[in-house]
C-alpha positions in Angstrom: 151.9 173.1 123.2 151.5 169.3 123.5 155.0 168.0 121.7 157.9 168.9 119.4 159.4 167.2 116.6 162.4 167.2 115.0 163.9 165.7 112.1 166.8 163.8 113.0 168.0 163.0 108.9 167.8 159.6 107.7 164.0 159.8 107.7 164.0 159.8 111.3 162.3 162.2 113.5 162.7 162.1 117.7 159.3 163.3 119.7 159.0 165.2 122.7 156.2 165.4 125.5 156.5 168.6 126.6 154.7 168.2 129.9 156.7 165.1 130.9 159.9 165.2 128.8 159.1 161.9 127.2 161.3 161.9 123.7 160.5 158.6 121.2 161.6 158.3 118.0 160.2 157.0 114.6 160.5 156.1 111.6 159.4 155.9 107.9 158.2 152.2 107.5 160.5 149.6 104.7 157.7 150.2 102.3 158.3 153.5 102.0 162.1 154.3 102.3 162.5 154.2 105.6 164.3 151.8 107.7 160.9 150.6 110.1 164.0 151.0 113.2 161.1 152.4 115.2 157.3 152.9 115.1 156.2 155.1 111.9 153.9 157.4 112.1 151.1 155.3 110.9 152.1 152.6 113.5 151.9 155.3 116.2 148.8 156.2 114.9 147.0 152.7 114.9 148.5 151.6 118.1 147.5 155.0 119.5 143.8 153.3 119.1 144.9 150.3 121.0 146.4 152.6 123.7 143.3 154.6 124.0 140.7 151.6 124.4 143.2 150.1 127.3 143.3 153.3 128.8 139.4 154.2 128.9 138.8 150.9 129.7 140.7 150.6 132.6 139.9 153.7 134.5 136.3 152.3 134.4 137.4 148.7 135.0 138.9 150.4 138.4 135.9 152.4 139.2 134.1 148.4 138.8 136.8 147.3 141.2 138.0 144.6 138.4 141.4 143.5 138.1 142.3 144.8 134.3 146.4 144.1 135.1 147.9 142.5 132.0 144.5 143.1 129.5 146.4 142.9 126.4 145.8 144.6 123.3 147.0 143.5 119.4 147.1 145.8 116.7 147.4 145.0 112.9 147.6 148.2 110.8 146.4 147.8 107.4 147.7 150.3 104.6 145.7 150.9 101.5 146.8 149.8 98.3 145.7 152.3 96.4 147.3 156.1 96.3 147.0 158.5 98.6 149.0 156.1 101.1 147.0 156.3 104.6 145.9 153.6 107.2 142.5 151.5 105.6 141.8 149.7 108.7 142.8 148.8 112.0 142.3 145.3 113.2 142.2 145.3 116.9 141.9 142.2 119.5 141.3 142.6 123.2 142.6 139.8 124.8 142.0 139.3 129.3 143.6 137.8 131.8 142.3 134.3 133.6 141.9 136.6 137.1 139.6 139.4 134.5 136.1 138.2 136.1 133.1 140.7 135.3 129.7 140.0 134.3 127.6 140.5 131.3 126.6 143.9 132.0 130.4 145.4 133.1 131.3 143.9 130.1 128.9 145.4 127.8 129.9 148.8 129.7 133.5 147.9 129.3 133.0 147.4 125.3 130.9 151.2 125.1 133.9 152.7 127.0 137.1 151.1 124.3 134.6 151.8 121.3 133.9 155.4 122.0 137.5 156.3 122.8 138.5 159.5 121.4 141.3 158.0 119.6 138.2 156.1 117.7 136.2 159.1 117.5 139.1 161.2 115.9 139.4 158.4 113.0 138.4 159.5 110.0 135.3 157.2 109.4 136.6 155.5 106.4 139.5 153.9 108.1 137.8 150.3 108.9 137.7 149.0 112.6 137.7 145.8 113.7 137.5 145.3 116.9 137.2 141.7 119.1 136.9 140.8 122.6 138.0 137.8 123.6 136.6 137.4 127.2 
């Protein structure tokens, strides 16, 4: 097993890592009953995205010997409008540091690495990704 959760009332449910221990918590978001306290699912889900690209990236950025400490990532989750509620798109923007220095090409490599993350690859292919790197 990878994690339990349990439902905590109040439309609150607390997450456990199994392998580490780890316990989070979350909650429904304001739009939909719940009091947005913590992450919601769907937060957890889009920021999950931003997690993964970070990750990926920097294991290669180390193998390239760059300097990825403080690489940033914001993520705006966008809801659909229309019924079945589910994540539409995920707006993501990568932002570097001044000391980030890599060329064109580790770059290029860098932006193959966040895009084929498997948190991406998992995504259902009608949620819409936009992604930007701002070097």
């Amino acid at each position: 097993m990878t994690s339990t959760v349990i439902y905590k009332g109040d439309l609150r449910t607390e997450l456990t890592h199994l392998q580490s221990g780890t316990v989070i918590e979350n909650d429904a978001p304001t739009d939909n009953k719940g009091k947005g306290e913590r992450f919601s699912p769907t937060d957890m889900l889009a920021t999950s995205l931003g997690s993964c690209m970070i990750t990926t990236m920097a294991i290669r950025a180390a193998d390239m010997e760059l300097n990825f400490d403080g690489t940033k990532i914001e993520i705006l989750k966008i809801m659909s409008s229309d019924a079945p509620r589910r994540v539409a798109g995920i707006k993501a923007d990568l932002f570097f540091t001044e000391n980030f220095t890599a060329t064109d090409e580790q770059k290029e490599q860098l932006v193959r690495i966040a895009r084929s993350c498997p948190v991406e690859k998992s995504l259902h292919p009608d949620v819409q990704l936009d992604v930007t790197f701002h070097w």
